[in-house]
Structure formats: C-alpha cells, structure tokens
N, C-alpha and C positions, 0 to 999 in steps of 0.2 A: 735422359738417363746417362749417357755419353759423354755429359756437361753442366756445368752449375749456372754458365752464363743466360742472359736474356734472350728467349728466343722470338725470332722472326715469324716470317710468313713460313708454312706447311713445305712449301714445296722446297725453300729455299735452308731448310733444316737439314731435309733429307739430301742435298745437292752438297751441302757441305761434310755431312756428314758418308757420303758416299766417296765422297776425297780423304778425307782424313781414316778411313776405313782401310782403304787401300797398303795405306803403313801397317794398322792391324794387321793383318793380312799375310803382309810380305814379311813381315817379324813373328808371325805368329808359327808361321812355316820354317822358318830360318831357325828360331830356339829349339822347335821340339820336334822334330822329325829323325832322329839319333833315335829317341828312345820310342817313338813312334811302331819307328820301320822294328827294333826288339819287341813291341806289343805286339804285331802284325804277324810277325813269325812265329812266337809264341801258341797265338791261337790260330792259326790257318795254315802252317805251311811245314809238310813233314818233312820228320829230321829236328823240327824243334819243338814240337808238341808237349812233349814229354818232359822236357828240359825248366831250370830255374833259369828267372834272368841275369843272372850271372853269365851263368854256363851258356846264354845265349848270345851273351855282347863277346866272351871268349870268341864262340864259333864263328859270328860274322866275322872280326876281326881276321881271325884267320883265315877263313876262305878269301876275304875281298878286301884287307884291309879297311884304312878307315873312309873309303868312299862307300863301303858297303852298305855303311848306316847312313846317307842320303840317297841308297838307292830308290827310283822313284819319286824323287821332290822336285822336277819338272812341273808336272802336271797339278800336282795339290800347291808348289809355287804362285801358278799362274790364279788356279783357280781357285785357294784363298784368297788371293785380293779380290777378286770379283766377287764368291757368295759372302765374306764377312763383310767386305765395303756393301754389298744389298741389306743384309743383313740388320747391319746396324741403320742405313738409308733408310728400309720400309718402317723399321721401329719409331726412329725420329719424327720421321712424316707423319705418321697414325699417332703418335704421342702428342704431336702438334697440335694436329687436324682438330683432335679430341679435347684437345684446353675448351671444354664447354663443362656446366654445373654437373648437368645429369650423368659426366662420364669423371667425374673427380670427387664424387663422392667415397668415402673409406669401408671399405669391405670389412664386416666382421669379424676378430679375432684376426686379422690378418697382419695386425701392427700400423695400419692407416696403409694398406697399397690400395690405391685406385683400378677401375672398373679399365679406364682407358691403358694403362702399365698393362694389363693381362691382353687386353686385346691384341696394341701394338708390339707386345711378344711376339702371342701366337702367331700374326702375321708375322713378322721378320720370322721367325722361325722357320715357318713354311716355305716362304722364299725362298731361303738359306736351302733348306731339302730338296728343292726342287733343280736347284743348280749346282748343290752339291755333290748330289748320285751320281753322275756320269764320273765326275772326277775322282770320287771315292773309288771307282770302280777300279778307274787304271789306275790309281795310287797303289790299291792292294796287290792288282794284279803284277806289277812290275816288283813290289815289295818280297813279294813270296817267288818270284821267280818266273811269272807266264806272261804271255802276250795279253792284251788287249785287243778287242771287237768293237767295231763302230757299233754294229747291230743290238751287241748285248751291254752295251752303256747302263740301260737301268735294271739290269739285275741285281736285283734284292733293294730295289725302291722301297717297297712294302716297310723292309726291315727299318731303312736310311731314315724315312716318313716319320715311323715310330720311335724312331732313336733321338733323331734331331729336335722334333717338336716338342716336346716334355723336356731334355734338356737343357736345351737355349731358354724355353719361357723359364723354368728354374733358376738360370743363370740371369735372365733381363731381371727378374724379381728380388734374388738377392743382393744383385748390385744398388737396384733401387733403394731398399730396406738400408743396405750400409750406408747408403749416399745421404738419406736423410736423418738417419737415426746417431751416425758417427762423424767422427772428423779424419779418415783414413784416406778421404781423396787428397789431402792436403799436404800430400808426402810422397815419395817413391815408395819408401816400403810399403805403406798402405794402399797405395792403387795397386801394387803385385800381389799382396796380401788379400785382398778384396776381388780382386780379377782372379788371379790362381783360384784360390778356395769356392769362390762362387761356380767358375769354369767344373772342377774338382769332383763337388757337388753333385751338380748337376750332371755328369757325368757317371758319377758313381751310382744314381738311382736308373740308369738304363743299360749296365754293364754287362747285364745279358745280355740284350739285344745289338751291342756293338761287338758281341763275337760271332754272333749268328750272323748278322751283315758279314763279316769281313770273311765266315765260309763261306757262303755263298757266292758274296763278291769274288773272292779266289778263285770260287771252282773244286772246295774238296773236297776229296771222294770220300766215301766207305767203302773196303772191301766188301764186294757182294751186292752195292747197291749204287743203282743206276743213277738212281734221281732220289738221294734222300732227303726225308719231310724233315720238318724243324723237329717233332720228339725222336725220330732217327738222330739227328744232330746230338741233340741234348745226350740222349744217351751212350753215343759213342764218347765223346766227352769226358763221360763219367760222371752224369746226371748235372745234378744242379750247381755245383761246387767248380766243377769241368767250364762252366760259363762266368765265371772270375779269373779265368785264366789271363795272365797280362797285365791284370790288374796295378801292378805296383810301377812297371817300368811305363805303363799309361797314365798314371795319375803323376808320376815325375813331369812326363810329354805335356800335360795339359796344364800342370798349376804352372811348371816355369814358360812356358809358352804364350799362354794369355793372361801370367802378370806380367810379363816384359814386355807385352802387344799392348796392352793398357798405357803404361806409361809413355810408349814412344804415340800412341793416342789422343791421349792429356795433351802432351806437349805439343801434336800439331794442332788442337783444337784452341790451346793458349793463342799460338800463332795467327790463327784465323782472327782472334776479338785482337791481338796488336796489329795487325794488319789490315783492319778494319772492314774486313769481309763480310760480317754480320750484320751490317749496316748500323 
C-alpha cells in the first residue's frame, strides 16, 4: 500500500518499511501539531471550551506566544515515529505474508479491495493503539496544561482502541482504492491530496470519539461530578453536536500533516529501490 514497487520477502517489507515510516512520523508531528494542540483545547481544556478556533489560536498566542502551539510535541514527536513507523511495518508484513489466492480475492461492491488489505489494516491499526495511548495521553496532558502519570498512561485506552482502529483501517483502504484506481501517486500534489483526505476521512467518521479520548486523557472535570460517565460527557458538552468540537482546526492538523508525511514517504521509499535495498 506504501508503494507500487516489487515486493520481497514478508519480513523484509515490514523492515523497510518500518525505516521509512520513521520520516512519516517525524513530518507528520512536525506539520500538524500547531493546529493540533488548537483542537486539543478546544475540546478539553477550560477557558477554551466555549470559544471558535480563531478566538483560540488568538488566546494561545497570547498567553505563550508562538511556542505555545508546540506545547507538548515532545512526546507525540518521539512517539509518532515509533507507532506510524509500526504502523505502517505490521501492514506491509501482513499485506506480504498474505500475497496467497484465498486472501486476494475482491470483496463485494467494495471496488476490487482484497480480504488480505482489511486484515493488514486492522492489524497495523491495532498496533498503532496500542503504543499510541500512553503517548496520547501525555500529548493531551501537557497540551491543556497538566502533568503526566507513569501509572495512568492508558487512561481512556478504551476510547484510543475505538478511535484508532476504524480510522486507520479507513485510511489503509482508501489509499489502497486511490493507489489502484488513479494516478495521483504519481505527483506531490496527489500523494498530499490522497494522504490528507484519506487521513481526513477517516478521521472524521470517529470524531466523537477523539473528543471523549482527549477528556478523559486531560482529566476534565464536571462541576459536581467526580468520575463522570461518557453520557455525563456527552451531555455537558451540549449533546451530540458538543462532540464536533475542533473539528475544523483538526481536519487542517490531519489533511496537511499526512499529506506532507506521505510525500517525504514516497521519496524515502523511492530511495530504498535506487539504493538497492529491496534486493
């Protein structure tokens, strides 16, 4: 999915592609974390709850200048390169693995994606959640303004689980669908246009759940309430409508972040077949 070149042996997919992920990663963090850390406040962290994203990249600005908006990109620095280089690693591997008939057969109404595309999502996805959460956590935490806990790293797994896994397989699927159906790898603008939007996407169908994660992850309160439940949540919020909060200054974060993670992608993967790494 990653690449149009001829691939190798399973392990040596994932090997390389676990290197060239690493740039994802470090680019992916580096573009969108500005508009990020405005989604993050937006919906977790009072004082900006309330407010448009305008009226919130003003307030950062002034309280902390312009380090304000990398407050907290430490930690999701470090630790995008590790879970998108996995990410992308366990998909290649299983995409590999699975070059057998019974697993390349064309799904239904699906536009020809294969049995083996869904699986090696789901797995990369999972992956990805699973070394994701801790990092999420202190991302949010330091974004809104509080310390971090070794101890409570996987608060609001649950949510992270639910958010990641449905998104990313959405995102593996529609790159696949572009990658075979178009000719839009064959360009910058098309891998940012294809990576953005697929990112985008997939994103946008779990947007509730990426604000319930990031109260939790915060720690925010309800007055009056100790330990509030996810329909507490909801409804302080302002019901259903209250869990699109962010939305706009998040979908900036995400399409220009991994389309420009894409291309710097591309290019080391070019690198790898002139270099002759692929064997």
């Amino acid at each position: 999915m990653t690449h149009s070149h001829a691939r190798q042996e399973w392990w040596k997919e994932g090997a390389i592609s676990l290197a060239t992920g690493t740039l994802y990663g470090a680019s992916n963090t580096l573009t969108g974390h500005p508009m990020d850390t405005v989604k993050s406040k937006m919906q977790a962290q009072s004082g900006y709850m309330s407010g448009g994203m305008v009226n919130t990249i003003k307030h950062i600005f002034k309280a902390e200048g312009f380090r304000g908006f990398y407050r907290g990109v430490v930690p999701p620095m470090w630790g995008s390169v590790v879970y998108r280089s996995m990410q992308f690693s366990v998909f290649e591997s299983a995409y590999t693995k699975l070059d057998q008939e019974r697993y390349k057969w064309s799904i239904p109404g699906t536009g020809g994606i294969q049995p083996r595309t869904v699986v090696a999502a789901f797995l990369g996805a999972s992956s990805r959640a699973v070394i994701e959460s801790p990092i999420e956590y202190a991302k949010v935490r330091r974004q809104t303004g509080h310390s971090w806990k070794l101890r409570n790293v996987y608060d609001g797994f649950t949510l992270q689980w639910a958010r990641t896994c449905p998104m990313m397989t959405i995102y593996f699927l529609n790159v696949d669908s572009i990658r075979r159906h178009t000719n839009m790898f064959d360009s910058f603008a098309g891998q940012f246009i294809a990576s953005g939007g697929s990112a985008a996407f997939g994103f946008w169908c779990v947007w509730p759940l990426e604000t319930l994660k990031n109260q939790v992850q915060a720690g925010t309160t309800i007055p009056g309430v100790d330990k509030p439940t996810i329909a507490q949540r909801v409804k302080h919020l302002g019901g259903i409508t209250g869990l699109y909060r962010g939305i706009l200054p998040g979908t900036i974060s995400i399409f220009s972040r991994n389309g420009v993670a894409m291309i710097v992608m591309q290019w080391a993967q070019r690198k790898v077949n002139e270099l002759g790494l692929r064997g």
